[in-house]
C-alpha positions, 0 to 999 in steps of 0.5 A, a space after each residue: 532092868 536096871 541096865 536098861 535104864 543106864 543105857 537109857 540115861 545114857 541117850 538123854 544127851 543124843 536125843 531129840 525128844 521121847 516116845 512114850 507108849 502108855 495103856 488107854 486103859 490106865 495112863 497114868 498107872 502105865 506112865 513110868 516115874 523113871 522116865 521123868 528126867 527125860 519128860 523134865 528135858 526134852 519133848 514128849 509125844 505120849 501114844 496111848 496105845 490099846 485104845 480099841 480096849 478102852 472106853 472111846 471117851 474116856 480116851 478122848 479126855 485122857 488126850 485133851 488132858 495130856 495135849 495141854 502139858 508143856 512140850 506135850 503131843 498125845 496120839 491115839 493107837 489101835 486097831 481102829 486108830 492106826 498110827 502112822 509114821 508121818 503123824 509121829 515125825 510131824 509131832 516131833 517136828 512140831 514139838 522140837 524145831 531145828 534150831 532147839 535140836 542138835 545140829 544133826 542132819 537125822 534126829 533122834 527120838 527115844 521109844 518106851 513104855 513099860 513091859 506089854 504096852 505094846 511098844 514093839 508092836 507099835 514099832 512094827 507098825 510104824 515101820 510097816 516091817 517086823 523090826 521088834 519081837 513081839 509077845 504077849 509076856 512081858 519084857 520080849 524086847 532086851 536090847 537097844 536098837 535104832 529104826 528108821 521112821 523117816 528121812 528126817 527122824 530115827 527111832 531108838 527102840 528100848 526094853 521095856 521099864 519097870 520101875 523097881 518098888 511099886 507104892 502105890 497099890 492101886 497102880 500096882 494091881 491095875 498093872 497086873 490086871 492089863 498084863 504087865 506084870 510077870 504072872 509068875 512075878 505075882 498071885 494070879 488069885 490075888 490079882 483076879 479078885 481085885 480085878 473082881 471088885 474093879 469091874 464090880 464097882 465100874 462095870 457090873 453089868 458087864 459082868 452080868 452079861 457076860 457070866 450071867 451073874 445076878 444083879 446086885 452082887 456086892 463082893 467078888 467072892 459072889 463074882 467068883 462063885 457065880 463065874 465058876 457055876 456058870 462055867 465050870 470051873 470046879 474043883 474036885 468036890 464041885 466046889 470053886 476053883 478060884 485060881 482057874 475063875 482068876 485066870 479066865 476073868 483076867 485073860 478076858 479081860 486083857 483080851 477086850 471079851 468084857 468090852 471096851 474098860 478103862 480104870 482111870 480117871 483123866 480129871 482126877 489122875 494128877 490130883 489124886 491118883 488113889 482116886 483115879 480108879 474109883 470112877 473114869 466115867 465121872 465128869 468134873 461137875 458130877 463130882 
């Protein structure tokens, strides 16, 4: 990672503008400090990518927000909202005019995202070939590497980015609860209950209806305990596997099997990022 992101502070003087690839579920979470040199300098399109797994309005607000950010474009992606390459290259268009840009017959964007976002798939789609290695682990893309978008525009493919200390603990765990961190790099348990007390506090009746659980339940030890009756996930002695519930609450939920989630607030996000979390759905004059 950290000679991906050399090699990247490298292209600043070669590019036009940045793609940055974001989660529609967490934007702000998945929105990568190291790149704020580049977003301080040159144009930015934002893509908020797995839209299909995220709250509809919620995305919505999140793209009116970021739309209004100086030498700012939002787009939607997903598999109901199929980005293609025209939308990308007009948005760049608009956003660099020729005589801003280097004088270069084809113009250059930068694509990234941190690990799992989806870049490379995005990419391929863009492209309508597979020009990027696609996966559900982190980190599949290791090399630079530049794809045509268009006559007039070329797009450079970079690794995936994550930024060496993540502070704030809250961004941290959402991370880990969409997939972008290692399993191997994290405790799944861990992980898995703090997803528990999330979806508790923002969606528990999705809870209910997809484990059965009771309503009213206040702690994820109860989420935990009841997933595990209800679906067998026991140790030796019938009592609960937590390790095994961790891992099925935190594969259906990256999976869209709980519904369309978002764990972000778009009116609170840049204020208060700790708070961000707690309530998506509440709009400015319910707080």
């Amino acid at each position: 990672m950290h000679k991906a992101s050399k090699e990247l502070a490298k292209l600043a003087d070669r590019i036009d503008g940045l793609i940055e690839v974001l989660d529609a579920r967490t934007p702000r979470a998945s929105m990568n400090p190291r790149l704020q040199f580049l977003r301080d300098t040159k144009p930015v399109i934002l893509i908020l990518n797995k839209a299909d797994l995220a709250d509809a309005e919620i995305t919505q607000r999140w793209q009116k927000l970021l739309n209004q950010q100086e030498r700012c474009a939002c787009l939607v992606n997903g598999r109901d909202t199929h980005l293609q390459a025209r939308q990308i290259a007009a948005a760049a268009t608009r956003l660099t005019p020729k005589a801003e840009s280097n004088r270069r017959k084809r113009r250059q964007l930068a694509i990234a995202g941190i690990p799992n976002v989806g870049k490379s798939s995005l990419l391929n789609l863009l492209c309508q070939r597979k020009v990027a290695k696609t996966g559900n682990e982190p980190a599949v893309t290791q090399a630079m590497q530049p794809v045509k978008l268009d006559d007039d525009w070329t797009l450079i493919d970079t690794p995936g980015l994550l930024w060496p200390k993540l502070e704030d603990q809250h961004q941290a765990y959402l991370l880990a609860m969409t997939g972008t961190i290692r399993q191997t790099a994290l405790d799944i348990e861990d992980a898995g209950w703090y997803a528990a007390e999330v979806l508790l506090n923002l969606y528990p009746e999705r809870l209910s209806e997809r484990y059965g659980l009771p309503a009213g339940l206040t702690s994820a030890e109860a989420v935990f305990e009841g997933i595990a009756a209800g679906r067998g996930a026991l140790s030796r002695g019938g009592r609960p596997d937590f390790n095994k519930v961790a891992e099925l609450l935190l594969n259906e939920l990256r999976s869209g099997k709980l519904g369309r989630l978002s764990f972000e607030n778009p009116d609170q996000a840049f204020a208060n990022p700790e708070q961000a979390i707690e309530s998506p759905h509440q709009a400015p004059e319910e707080r």
